[in-house]
TORLO-619348 format. One record per residue: residue in one letter; x, y, z of N, C-alpha, C, O, CB in turn. Coordinates in steps of 0.1 Angstrom, whole numbers, plus 5000, padded with zeros to 4 digits. Glycine has a CB too. Layout:
<drenmars>
(drenmar "A", (X, Y, Z), (X, Y, Z), (X, Y, Z), (X, Y, Z), (X, Y, Z)) ...
</drenmars>
This chain:
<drenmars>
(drenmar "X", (5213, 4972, 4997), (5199, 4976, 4998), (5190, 4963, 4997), (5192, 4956, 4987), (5195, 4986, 4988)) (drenmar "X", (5182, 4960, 5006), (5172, 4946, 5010), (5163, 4953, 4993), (5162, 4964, 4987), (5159, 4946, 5033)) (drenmar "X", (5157, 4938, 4990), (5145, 4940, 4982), (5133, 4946, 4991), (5122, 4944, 4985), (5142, 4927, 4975)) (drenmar "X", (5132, 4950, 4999), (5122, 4958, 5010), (5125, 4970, 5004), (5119, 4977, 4996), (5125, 4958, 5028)) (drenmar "X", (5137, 4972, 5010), (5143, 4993, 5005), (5138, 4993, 4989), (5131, 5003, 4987), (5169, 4997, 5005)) (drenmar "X", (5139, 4987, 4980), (5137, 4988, 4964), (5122, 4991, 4963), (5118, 5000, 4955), (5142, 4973, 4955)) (drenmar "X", (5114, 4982, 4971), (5102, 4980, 4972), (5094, 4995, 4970), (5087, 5000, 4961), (5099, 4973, 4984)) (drenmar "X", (5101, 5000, 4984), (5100, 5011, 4987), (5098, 5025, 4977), (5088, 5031, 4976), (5109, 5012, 4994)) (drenmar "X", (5110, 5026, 4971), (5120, 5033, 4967), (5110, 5030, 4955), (5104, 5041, 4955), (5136, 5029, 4969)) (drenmar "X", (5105, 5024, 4946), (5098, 5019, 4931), (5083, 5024, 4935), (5075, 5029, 4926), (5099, 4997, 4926)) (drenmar "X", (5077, 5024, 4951), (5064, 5030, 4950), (5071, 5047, 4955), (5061, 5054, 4951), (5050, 5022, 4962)) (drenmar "X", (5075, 5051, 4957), (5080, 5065, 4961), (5088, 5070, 4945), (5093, 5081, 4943), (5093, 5064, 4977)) (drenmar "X", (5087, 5061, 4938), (5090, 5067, 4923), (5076, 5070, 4917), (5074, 5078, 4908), (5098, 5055, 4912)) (drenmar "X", (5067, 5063, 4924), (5051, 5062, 4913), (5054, 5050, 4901), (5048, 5049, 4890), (5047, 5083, 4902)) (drenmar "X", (5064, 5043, 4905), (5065, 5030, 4891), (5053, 5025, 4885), (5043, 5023, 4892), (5071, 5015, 4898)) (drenmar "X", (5052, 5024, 4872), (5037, 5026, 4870), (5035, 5007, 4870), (5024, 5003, 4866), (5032, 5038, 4853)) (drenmar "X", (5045, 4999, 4874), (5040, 4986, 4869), (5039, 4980, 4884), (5045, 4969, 4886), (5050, 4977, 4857)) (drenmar "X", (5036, 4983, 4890), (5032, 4977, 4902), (5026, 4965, 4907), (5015, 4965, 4902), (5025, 4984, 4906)) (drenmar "X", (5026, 4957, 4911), (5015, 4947, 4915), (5006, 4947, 4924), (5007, 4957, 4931), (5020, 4938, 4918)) (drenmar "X", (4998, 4941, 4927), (4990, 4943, 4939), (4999, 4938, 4950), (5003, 4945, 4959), (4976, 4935, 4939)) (drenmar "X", (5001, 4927, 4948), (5009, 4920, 4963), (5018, 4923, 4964), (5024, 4918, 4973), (5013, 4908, 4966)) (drenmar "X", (5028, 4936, 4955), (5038, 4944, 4959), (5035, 4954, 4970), (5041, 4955, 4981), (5042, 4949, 4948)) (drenmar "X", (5023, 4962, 4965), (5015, 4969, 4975), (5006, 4966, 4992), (5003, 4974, 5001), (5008, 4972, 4967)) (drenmar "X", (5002, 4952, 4990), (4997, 4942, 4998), (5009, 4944, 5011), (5006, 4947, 5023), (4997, 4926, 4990)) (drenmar "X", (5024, 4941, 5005), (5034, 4934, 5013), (5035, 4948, 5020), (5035, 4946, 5032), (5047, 4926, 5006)) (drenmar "X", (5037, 4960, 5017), (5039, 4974, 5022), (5031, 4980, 5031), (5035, 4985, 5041), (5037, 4982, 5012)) (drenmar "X", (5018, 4980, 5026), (5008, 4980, 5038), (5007, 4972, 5051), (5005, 4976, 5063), (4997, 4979, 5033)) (drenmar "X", (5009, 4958, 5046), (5005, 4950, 5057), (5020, 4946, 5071), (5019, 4939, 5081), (4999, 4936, 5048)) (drenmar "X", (5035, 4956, 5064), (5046, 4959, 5069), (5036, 4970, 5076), (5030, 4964, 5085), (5059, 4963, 5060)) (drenmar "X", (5032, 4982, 5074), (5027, 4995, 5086), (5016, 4990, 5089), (5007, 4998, 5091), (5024, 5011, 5081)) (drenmar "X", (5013, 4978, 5091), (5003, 4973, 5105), (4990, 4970, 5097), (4982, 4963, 5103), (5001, 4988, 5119)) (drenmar "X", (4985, 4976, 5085), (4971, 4973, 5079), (4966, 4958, 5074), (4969, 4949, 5066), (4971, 4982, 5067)) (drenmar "X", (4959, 4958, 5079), (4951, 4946, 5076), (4942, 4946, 5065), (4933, 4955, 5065), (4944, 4941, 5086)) (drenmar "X", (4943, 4935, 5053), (4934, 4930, 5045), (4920, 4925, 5047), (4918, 4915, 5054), (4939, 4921, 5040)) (drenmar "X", (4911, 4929, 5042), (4895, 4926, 5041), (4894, 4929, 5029), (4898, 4939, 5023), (4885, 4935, 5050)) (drenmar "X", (4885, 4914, 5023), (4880, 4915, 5012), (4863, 4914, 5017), (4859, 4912, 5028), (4887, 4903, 5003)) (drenmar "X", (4854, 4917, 5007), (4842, 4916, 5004), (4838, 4902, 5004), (4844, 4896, 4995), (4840, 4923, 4992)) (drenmar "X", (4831, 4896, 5010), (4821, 4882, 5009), (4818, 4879, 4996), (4822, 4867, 4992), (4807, 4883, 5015)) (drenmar "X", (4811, 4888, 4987), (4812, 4887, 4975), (4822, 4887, 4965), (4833, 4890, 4968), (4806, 4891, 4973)) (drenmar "X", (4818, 4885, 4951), (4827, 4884, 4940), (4840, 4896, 4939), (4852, 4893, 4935), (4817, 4884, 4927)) (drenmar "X", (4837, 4908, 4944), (4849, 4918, 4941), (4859, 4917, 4941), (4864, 4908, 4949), (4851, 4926, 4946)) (drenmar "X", (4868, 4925, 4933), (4881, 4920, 4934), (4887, 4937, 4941), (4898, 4941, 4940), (4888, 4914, 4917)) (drenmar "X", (4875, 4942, 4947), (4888, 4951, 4953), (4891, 4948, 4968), (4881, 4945, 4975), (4886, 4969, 4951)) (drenmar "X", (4901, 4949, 4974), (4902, 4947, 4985), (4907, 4957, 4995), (4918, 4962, 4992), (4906, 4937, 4984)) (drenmar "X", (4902, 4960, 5004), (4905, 4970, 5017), (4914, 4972, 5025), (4915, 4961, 5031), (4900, 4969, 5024)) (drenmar "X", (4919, 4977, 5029), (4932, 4975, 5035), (4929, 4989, 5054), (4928, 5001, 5054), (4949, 4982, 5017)) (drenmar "X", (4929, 4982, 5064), (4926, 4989, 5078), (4931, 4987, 5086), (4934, 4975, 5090), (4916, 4988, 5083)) (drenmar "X", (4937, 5001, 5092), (4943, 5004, 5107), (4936, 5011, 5115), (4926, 5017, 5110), (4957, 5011, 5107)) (drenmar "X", (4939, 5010, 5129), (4931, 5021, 5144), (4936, 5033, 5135), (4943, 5033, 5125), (4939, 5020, 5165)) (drenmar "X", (4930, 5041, 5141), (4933, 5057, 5135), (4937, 5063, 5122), (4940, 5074, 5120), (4943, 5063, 5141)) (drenmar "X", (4936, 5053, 5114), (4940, 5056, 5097), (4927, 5055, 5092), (4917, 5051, 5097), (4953, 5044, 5087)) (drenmar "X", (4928, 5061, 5079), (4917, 5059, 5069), (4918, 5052, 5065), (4929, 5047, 5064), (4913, 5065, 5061)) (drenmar "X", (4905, 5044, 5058), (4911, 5030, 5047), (4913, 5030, 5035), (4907, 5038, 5029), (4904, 5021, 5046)) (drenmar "X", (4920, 5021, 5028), (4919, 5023, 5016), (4917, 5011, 5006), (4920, 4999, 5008), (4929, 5029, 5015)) (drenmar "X", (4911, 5015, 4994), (4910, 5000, 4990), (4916, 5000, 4973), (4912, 5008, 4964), (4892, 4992, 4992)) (drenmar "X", (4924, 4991, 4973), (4930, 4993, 4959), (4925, 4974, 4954), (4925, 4964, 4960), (4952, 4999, 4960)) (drenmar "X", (4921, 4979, 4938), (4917, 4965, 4933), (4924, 4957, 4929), (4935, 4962, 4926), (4911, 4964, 4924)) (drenmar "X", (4923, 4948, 4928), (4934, 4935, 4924), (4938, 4932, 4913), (4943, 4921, 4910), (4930, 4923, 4927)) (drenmar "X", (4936, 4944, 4902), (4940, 4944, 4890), (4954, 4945, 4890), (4961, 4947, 4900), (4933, 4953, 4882)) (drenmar "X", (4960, 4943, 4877), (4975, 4949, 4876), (4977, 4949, 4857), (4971, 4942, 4849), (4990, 4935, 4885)) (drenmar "X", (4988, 4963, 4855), (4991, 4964, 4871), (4986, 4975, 4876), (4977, 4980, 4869), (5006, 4964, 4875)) (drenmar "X", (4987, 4977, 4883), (4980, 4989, 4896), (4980, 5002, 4893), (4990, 5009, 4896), (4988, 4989, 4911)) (drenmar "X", (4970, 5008, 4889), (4967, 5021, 4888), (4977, 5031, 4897), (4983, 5030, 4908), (4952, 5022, 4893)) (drenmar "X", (4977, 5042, 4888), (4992, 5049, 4893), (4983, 5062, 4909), (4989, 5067, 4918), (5003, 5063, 4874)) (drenmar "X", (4970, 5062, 4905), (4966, 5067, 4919), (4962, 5056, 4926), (4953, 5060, 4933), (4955, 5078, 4920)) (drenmar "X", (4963, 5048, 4928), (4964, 5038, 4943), (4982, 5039, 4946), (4988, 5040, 4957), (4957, 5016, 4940)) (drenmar "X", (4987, 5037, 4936), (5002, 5035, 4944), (5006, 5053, 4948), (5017, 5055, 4952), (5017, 5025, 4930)) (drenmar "X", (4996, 5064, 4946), (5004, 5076, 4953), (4994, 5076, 4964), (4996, 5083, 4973), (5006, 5093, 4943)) (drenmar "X", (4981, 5068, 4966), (4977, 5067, 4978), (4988, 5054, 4989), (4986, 5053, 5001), (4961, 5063, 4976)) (drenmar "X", (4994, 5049, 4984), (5002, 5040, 4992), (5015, 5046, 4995), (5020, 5042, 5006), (5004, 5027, 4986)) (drenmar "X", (5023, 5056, 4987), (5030, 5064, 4986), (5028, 5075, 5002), (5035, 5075, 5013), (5026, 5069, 4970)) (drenmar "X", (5019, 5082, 4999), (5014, 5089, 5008), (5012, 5079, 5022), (5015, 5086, 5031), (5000, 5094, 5001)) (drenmar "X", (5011, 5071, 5026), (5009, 5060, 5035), (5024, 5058, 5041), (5027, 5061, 5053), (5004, 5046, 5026)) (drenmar "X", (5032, 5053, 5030), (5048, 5055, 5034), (5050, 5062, 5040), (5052, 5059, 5052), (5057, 5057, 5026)) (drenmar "X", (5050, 5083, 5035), (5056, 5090, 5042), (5052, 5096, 5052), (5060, 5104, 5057), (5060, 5097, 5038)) (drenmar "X", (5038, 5094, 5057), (5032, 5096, 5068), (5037, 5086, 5083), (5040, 5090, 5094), (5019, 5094, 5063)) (drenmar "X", (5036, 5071, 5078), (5044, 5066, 5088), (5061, 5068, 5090), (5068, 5071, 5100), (5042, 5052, 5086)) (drenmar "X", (5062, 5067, 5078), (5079, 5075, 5086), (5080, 5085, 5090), (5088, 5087, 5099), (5092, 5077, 5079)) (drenmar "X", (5072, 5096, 5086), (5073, 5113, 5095), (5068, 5106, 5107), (5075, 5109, 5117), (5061, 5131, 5088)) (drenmar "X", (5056, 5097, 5111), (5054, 5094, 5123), (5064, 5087, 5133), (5066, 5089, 5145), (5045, 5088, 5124)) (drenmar "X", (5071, 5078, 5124), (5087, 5066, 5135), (5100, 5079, 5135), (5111, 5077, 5141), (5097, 5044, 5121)) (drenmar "X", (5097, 5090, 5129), (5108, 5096, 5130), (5102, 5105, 5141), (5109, 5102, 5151), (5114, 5103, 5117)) (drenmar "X", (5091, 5114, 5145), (5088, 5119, 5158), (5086, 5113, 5167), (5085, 5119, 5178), (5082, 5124, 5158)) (drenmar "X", (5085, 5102, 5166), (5088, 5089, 5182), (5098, 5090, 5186), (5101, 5082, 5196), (5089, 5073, 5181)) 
</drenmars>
């Protein structure tokens, strides 16, 4: 199993110690792009065509509802590469 599959597998648990750039690397695998704010904030945005966005902060470790909003992210793109 790649440290990708674990990756996976630790946010589809709800692992509560998360990092940001664990989550960073996940999103930006299903195509989303990073936007931060001009200013001081530390939360940062994460955007695709036809998805909603989402923005989880750069604290850690990472609040256990941003990682079931990234969670949720996961199984939506694979129910989508599996009906392709």
């Amino acid at each position: 199993m790649s440290q990708f599959d674990k990756l996976l597998r630790r946010i589809k648990s709800l692992d509560k110690d998360m990092r940001f750039d664990e989550l960073r690397k996940v999103l930006e695998y299903y195509g989303y792009s990073m936007d931060g704010p001009s200013g001081g904030s530390s939360h940062k945005s994460f955007r695709k065509a036809g998805k909603p966005t989402i923005t989880i902060p750069q604290h850690e470790p990472i609040k256990k509802a941003y990682v079931k909003e990234v969670k949720k992210i996961i199984e939506s793109e694979e129910e989508n590469n599996e009906n392709d």
